[in-house]
C-alpha positions as CSV (number, residue, x, y, z in Angstrom):
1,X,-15.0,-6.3,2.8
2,X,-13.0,-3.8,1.3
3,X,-13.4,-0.5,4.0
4,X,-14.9,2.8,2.2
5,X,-13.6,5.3,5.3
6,X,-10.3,7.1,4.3
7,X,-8.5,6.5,7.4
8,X,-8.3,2.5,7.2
9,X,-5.8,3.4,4.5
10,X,-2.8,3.7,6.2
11,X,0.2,1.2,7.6
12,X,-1.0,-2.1,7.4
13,X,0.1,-5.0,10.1
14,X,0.7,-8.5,8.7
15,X,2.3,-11.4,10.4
16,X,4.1,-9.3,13.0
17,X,5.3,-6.7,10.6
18,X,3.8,-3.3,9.2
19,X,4.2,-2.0,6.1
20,X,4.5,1.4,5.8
21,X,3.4,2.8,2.5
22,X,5.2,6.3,0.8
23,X,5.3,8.7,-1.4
24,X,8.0,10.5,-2.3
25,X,7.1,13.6,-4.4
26,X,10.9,14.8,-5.2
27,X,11.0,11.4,-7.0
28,X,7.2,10.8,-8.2
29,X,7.4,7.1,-6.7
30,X,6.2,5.1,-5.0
31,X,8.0,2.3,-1.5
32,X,6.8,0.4,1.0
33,X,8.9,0.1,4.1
34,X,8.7,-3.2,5.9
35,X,9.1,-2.5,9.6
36,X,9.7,-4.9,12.5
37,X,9.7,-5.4,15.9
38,X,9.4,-1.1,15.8
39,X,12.3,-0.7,13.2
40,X,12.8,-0.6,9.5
41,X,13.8,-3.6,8.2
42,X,13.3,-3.4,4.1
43,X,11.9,-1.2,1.6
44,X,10.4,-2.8,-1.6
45,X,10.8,-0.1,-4.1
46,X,14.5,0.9,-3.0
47,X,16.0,-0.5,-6.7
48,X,13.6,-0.6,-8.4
49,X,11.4,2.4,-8.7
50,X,7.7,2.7,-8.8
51,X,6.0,5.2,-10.6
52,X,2.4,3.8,-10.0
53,X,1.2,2.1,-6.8
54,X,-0.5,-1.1,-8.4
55,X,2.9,-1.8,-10.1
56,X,4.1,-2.0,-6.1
57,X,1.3,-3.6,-4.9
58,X,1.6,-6.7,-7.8
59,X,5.2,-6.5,-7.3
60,X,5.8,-7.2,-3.6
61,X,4.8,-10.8,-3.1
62,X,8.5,-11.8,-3.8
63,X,9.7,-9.1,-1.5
64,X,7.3,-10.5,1.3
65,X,8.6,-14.0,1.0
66,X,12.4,-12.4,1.3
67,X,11.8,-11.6,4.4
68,X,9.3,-14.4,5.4
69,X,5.7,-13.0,5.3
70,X,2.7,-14.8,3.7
71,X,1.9,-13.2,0.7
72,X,-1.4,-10.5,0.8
73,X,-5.0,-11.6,0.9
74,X,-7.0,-9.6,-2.2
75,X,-8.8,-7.1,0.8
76,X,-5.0,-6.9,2.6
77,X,-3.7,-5.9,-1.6
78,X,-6.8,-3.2,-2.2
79,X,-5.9,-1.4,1.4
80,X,-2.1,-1.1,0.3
81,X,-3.4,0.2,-2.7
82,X,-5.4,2.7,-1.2
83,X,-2.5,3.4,1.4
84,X,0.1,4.1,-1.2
85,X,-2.8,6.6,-3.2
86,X,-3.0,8.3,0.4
87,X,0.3,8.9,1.3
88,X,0.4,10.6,-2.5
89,X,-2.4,12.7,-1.4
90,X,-5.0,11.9,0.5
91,X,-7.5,14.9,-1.0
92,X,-6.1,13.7,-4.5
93,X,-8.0,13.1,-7.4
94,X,-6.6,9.3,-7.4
95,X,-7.3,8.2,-3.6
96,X,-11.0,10.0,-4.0
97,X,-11.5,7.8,-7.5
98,X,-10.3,5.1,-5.6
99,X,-12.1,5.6,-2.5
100,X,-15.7,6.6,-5.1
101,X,-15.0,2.9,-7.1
102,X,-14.9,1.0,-3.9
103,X,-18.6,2.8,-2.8
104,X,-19.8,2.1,-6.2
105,X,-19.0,-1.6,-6.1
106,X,-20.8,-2.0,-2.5
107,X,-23.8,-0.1,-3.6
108,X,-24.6,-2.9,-6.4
């Protein structure tokens, strides 16, 4: 189940790795930083710059494999999602649409 509280969107730990998501707002794009064993390792988004976060969350199953980690469950995909729209802003107008479609969807 897809979480409807803000704060579960946020680094997100998968097969002994976290992936941090970012913002950067000099740039208007978005990363996620692969860290390991407390240290960064990789950041998907380095070269090749995204300007919206589903384009990084579709793109980043190669990038996982790269550096051996299973590909995202569909629940693991929606909370990087919403972790990328946080670190944006998390009192933005696109994390609160995101966060208002995930309630809608539970309420049916």
């Amino acid at each position: 189940m897809i979480s409807t509280d803000a704060t579960q969107y946020g680094p997100l730990t998968i097969d002994a790795a976290e992936l941090r998501p970012i913002f950067d707002p000099q740039l208007r794009t978005f990363s996620v930083q692969l860290w390991k064993n407390g240290e960064p390792t990789a950041i998907h988004g380095l070269t090749t710059p995204y300007r919206y976060a589903d384009e990084a969350v579709e793109e980043i199953v190669p990038f996982l494999a790269e550096h051996s980690i299973r590909p995202l469950t569909t629940p693991e995909m929606y909370r990087l999602y919403g972790a990328l729209l946080r670190a944006k802003n998390p009192d933005g107008p696109d994390f609160q649409l995101f966060l208002m479609q995930i309630k809608e969807a539970h309420s049916n």
